[in-house]
N, C-alpha and C positions, 0 to 999 in steps of 0.2 A: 419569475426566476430570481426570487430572492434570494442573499447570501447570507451566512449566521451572525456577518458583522456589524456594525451599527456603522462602522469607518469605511466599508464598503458595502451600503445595502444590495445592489444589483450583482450579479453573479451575469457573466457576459461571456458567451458561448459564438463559435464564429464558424463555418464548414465552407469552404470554400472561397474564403476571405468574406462574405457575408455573412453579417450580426444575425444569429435565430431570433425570433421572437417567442416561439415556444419549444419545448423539449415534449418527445415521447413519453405515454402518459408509465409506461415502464421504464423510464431511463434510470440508471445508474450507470457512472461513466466507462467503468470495466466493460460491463455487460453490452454497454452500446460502442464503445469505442470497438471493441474486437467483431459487431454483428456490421460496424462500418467497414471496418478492412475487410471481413468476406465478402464484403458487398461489393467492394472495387476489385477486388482481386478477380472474383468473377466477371463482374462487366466487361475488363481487359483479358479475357481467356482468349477469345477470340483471333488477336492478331498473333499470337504465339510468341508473342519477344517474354522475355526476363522481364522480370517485375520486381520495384526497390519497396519496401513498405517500412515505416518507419512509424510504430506503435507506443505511444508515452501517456501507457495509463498512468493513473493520478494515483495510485492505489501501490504500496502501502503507506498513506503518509495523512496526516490530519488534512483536515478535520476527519473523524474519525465515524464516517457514513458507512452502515451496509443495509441490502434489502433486511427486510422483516426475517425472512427467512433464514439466513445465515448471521445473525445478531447474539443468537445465547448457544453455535452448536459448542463452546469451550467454557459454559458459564461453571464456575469454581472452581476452575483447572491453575488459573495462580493464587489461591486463597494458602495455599502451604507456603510461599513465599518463593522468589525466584532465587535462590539461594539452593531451596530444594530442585526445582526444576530443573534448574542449571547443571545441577549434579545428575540426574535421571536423564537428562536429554546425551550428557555426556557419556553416561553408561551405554545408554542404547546406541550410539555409537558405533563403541568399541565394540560392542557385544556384533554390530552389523558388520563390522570390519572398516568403517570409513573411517576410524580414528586407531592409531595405533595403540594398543597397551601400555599403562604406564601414562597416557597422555595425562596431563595437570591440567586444571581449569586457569585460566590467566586469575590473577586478584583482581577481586571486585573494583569497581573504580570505584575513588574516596568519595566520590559525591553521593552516592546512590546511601540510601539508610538501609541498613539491617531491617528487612520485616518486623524482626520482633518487636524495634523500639515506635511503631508509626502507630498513632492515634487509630484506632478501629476504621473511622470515616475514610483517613487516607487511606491506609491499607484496603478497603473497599474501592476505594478510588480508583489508584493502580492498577490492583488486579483487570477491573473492568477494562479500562484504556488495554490493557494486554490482550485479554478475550477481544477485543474489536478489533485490535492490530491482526492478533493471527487470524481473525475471520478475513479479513483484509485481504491479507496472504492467501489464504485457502481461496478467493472467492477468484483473486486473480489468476491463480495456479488452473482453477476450474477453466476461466475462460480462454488462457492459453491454450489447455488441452483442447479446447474446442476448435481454435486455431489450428491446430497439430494433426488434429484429427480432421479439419477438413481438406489441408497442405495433403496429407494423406489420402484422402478419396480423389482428389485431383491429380493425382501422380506426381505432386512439387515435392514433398517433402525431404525425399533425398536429395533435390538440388534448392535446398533451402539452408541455409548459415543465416545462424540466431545468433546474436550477440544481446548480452544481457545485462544493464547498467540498472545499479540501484542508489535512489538516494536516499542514504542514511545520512547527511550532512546536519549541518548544525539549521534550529532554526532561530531566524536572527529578530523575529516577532516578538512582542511582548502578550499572546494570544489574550490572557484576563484585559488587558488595555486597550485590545481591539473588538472584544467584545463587547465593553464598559462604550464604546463609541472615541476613545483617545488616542486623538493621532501617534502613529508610530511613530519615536524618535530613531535616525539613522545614525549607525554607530561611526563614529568619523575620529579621526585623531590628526593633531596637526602636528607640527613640527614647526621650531623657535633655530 
């Protein structure tokens, strides 16, 4: 269970406060984490009480894993630049009704570069990391429904409240510095 960092080689997995020593020879953590909550959720059918389940796939956030299979289903879908995407996702929208007419796309944040001005390699670069994010997305969406859909064959689902946090926060790693094997510096500030 090696990790992709040099500054933490081991990747440390725990089920029931006990360190594993191996992982499933199909794991990826979406796919096993949600094939473990049907696993309990069932084992506990039996006494009939309410059931609290609290699910924190790892997914959508780097490092940026998917099976073999869901890896290129978006490949060239940001090669137009997200600029254009932006714009087309925003259409499809309105056009669905979830956005009202007339809505404006927020301005781009100042930091992100225009497509057009990034060296070919980056531009390649990005896009890719985007196709993995949405597979990310799609792969998790997938095993939710799975979730949903077995909540449903067991008659829970209408007495099931989903609550649904994501983290888009900042990330406070320097990832090139941790993969190069150099310790992370912690961002601190003092006061005089």
């Amino acid at each position: 269970m090696t990790n992709f960092a040099a500054a933490s080689p081991q990747s440390v997995f725990t089920e029931d406060g006990r360190y594993l020593t191996s992982l499933p020879k199909d794991y990826y953590a979406t796919k096993t984490y949600t094939d473990k909550l049907i696993g309990f959720i069932e084992a506990g059918r039996a006494d009939g009480k309410p059931f609290f389940a609290y699910v924190s796939h790892q997914a959508p956030h780097d490092p940026f894993h998917l099976p073999k299979e869901w890896r290129n289903r978006h490949a060239g879908e940001y090669d137009k630049g997200w600029d254009a995407v932006r714009q087309a996702r925003l259409k499809k929208q309105i056009e669905l009704g979830i956005t009202p007419a007339g809505t404006q796309l927020a301005e781009r944040m100042w930091f992100v570069p225009d497509p057009i001005v990034l060296a070919p390699a980056a531009k390649a670069t990005f896009g890719k990391k985007m196709e993995l994010y949405v597979g990310m997305v799609e792969n998790m969406d997938f095993h939710v429904g799975r979730l949903i859909e077995y909540l449903k064959k067991i008659n829970e689902y209408d007495n099931t409240i989903f609550i649904v946090f994501g983290d888009n926060g900042a990330e406070g790693t320097d990832l090139f510095a941790m993969i190069a094997g150099t310790p992370v510096r912690a961002i601190s500030s003092t006061r005089r």
